[in-house]
N, C-alpha and C positions, 0 to 999 in steps of 0.2 A: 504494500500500500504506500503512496505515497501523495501524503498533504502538503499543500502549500500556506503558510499563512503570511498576510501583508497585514502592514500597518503602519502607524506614524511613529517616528520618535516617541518614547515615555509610551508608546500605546500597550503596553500588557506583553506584546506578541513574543518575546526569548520566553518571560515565565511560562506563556502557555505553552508551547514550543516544551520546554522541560517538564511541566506538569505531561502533557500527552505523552511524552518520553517515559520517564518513571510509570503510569498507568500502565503501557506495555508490558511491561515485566520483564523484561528482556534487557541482555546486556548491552550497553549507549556506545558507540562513539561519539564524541560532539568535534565535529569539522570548523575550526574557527579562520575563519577568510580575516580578518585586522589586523594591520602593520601598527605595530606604536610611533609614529613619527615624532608624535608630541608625549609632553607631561599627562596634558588632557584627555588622550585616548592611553596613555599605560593605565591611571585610574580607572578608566570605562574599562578595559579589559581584566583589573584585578576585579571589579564588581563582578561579570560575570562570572569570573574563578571563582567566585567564594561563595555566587549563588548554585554552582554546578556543585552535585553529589560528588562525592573525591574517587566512587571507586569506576567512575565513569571514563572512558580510554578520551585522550585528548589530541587531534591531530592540528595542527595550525598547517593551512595550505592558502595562499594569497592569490594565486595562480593557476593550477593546473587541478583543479576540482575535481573533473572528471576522471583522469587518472585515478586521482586518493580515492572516490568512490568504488571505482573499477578494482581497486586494490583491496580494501577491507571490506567487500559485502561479503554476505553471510546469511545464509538461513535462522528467523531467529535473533533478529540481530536488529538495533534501532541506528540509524545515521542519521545525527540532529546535524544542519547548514546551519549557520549563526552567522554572518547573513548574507547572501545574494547581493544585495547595493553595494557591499565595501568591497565584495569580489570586484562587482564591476567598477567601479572605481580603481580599483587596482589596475584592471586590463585596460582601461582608459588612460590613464598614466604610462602607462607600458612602453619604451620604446620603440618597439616594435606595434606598430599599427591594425597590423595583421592579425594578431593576436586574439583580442577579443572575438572576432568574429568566429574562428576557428576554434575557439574553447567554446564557444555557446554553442556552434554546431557537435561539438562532440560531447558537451551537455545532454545536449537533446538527444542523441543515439545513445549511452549509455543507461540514462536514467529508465527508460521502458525495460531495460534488461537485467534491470539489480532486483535480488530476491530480499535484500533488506529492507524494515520497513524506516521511510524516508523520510523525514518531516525538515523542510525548506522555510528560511527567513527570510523574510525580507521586507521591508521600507517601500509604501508605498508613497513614490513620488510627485504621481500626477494628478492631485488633485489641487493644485495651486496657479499660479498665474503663471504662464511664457517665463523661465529666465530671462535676464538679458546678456547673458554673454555666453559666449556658444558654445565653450567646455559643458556649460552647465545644463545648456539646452541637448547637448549629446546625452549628457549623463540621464536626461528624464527621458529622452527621447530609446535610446538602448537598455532602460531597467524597464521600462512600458511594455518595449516588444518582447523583453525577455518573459516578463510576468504574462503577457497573456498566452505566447507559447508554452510556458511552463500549465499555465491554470486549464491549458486545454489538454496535456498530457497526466495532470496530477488527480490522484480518485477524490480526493477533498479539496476548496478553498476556501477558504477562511479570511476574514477580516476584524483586525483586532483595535477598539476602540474603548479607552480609558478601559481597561482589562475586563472589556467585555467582548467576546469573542462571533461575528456574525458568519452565520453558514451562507457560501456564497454557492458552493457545489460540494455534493455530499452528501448522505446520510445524517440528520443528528443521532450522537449516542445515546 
């Protein structure tokens, strides 16, 4: 199975994200896509260490997603993404141009084929006004396409709002 959930900044969406994790019962990896470039994101990324259970396996991958997926699925077995926007950002930055597009296509072909159950984060961007400067207008412009390709391959979607969670596709539990 595999859920997507979006939502804003402070929107609920890592805890829930970790609460559906733990529920599983099953043993976690959590895939964290965040560079600390700054002071202010080492903080954000001890926060989530300290909210993640300790006996949870922890891979940090900025780049090459698909691969790590491809690497540790497993029957039985939970892949929490933490989060999709800071990948892409990542591959945005990239020197290489090229890049991004060719990890979001090998996204898309691996993830139909993992037996692990998947639950995806990520930052919904586009519900705000046009940037105005065109890094940024890529950045909503390529997290948009990736989410609605991902929302049309994933069994659930989800939208998460002051930590209340709305079924966008899916079954409710």
């Amino acid at each position: 199975m595999m859920q997507l959930i979006l939502g804003g900044a402070r929107s609920g969406k890592s805890r829930l994200a970790e609460q559906i994790a733990v529920a599983l019962k099953m043993p976690v990896t959590y895939v964290a896509t965040a560079q600390a470039f700054d002071d202010e994101m080492v903080e954000r990324i001890q926060h989530h260490q300290h909210q993640r259970p300790s006996q949870w396996a922890l891979i940090e991958e900025s780049l090459h997603l698909a691969d790590v997926l491809k690497e540790i699925d497993q029957e039985q077995h939970v892949i929490l993404v933490d989060c999709l926007t800071l990948w892409v950002s990542n591959l945005l930055m990239h020197e290489d141009a090229e890049l991004q597009q060719l990890e979001f296509q090998k996204l898309f072909q691996v993830l139909p084929q993992l037996k692990s159950n998947v639950i995806l984060v990520s930052n919904e961007t586009g519900l705000g006004v046009v940037p105005m400067g065109q890094i940024s207008r890529k950045f909503v412009d390529e997290s948009g396409r990736l989410h609605q390709q991902l929302g049309q391959l994933a069994d659930k979607v989800m939208f998460c709002v002051a930590g209340f969670p709305m079924i966008l596709k899916g079954e409710k539990e």
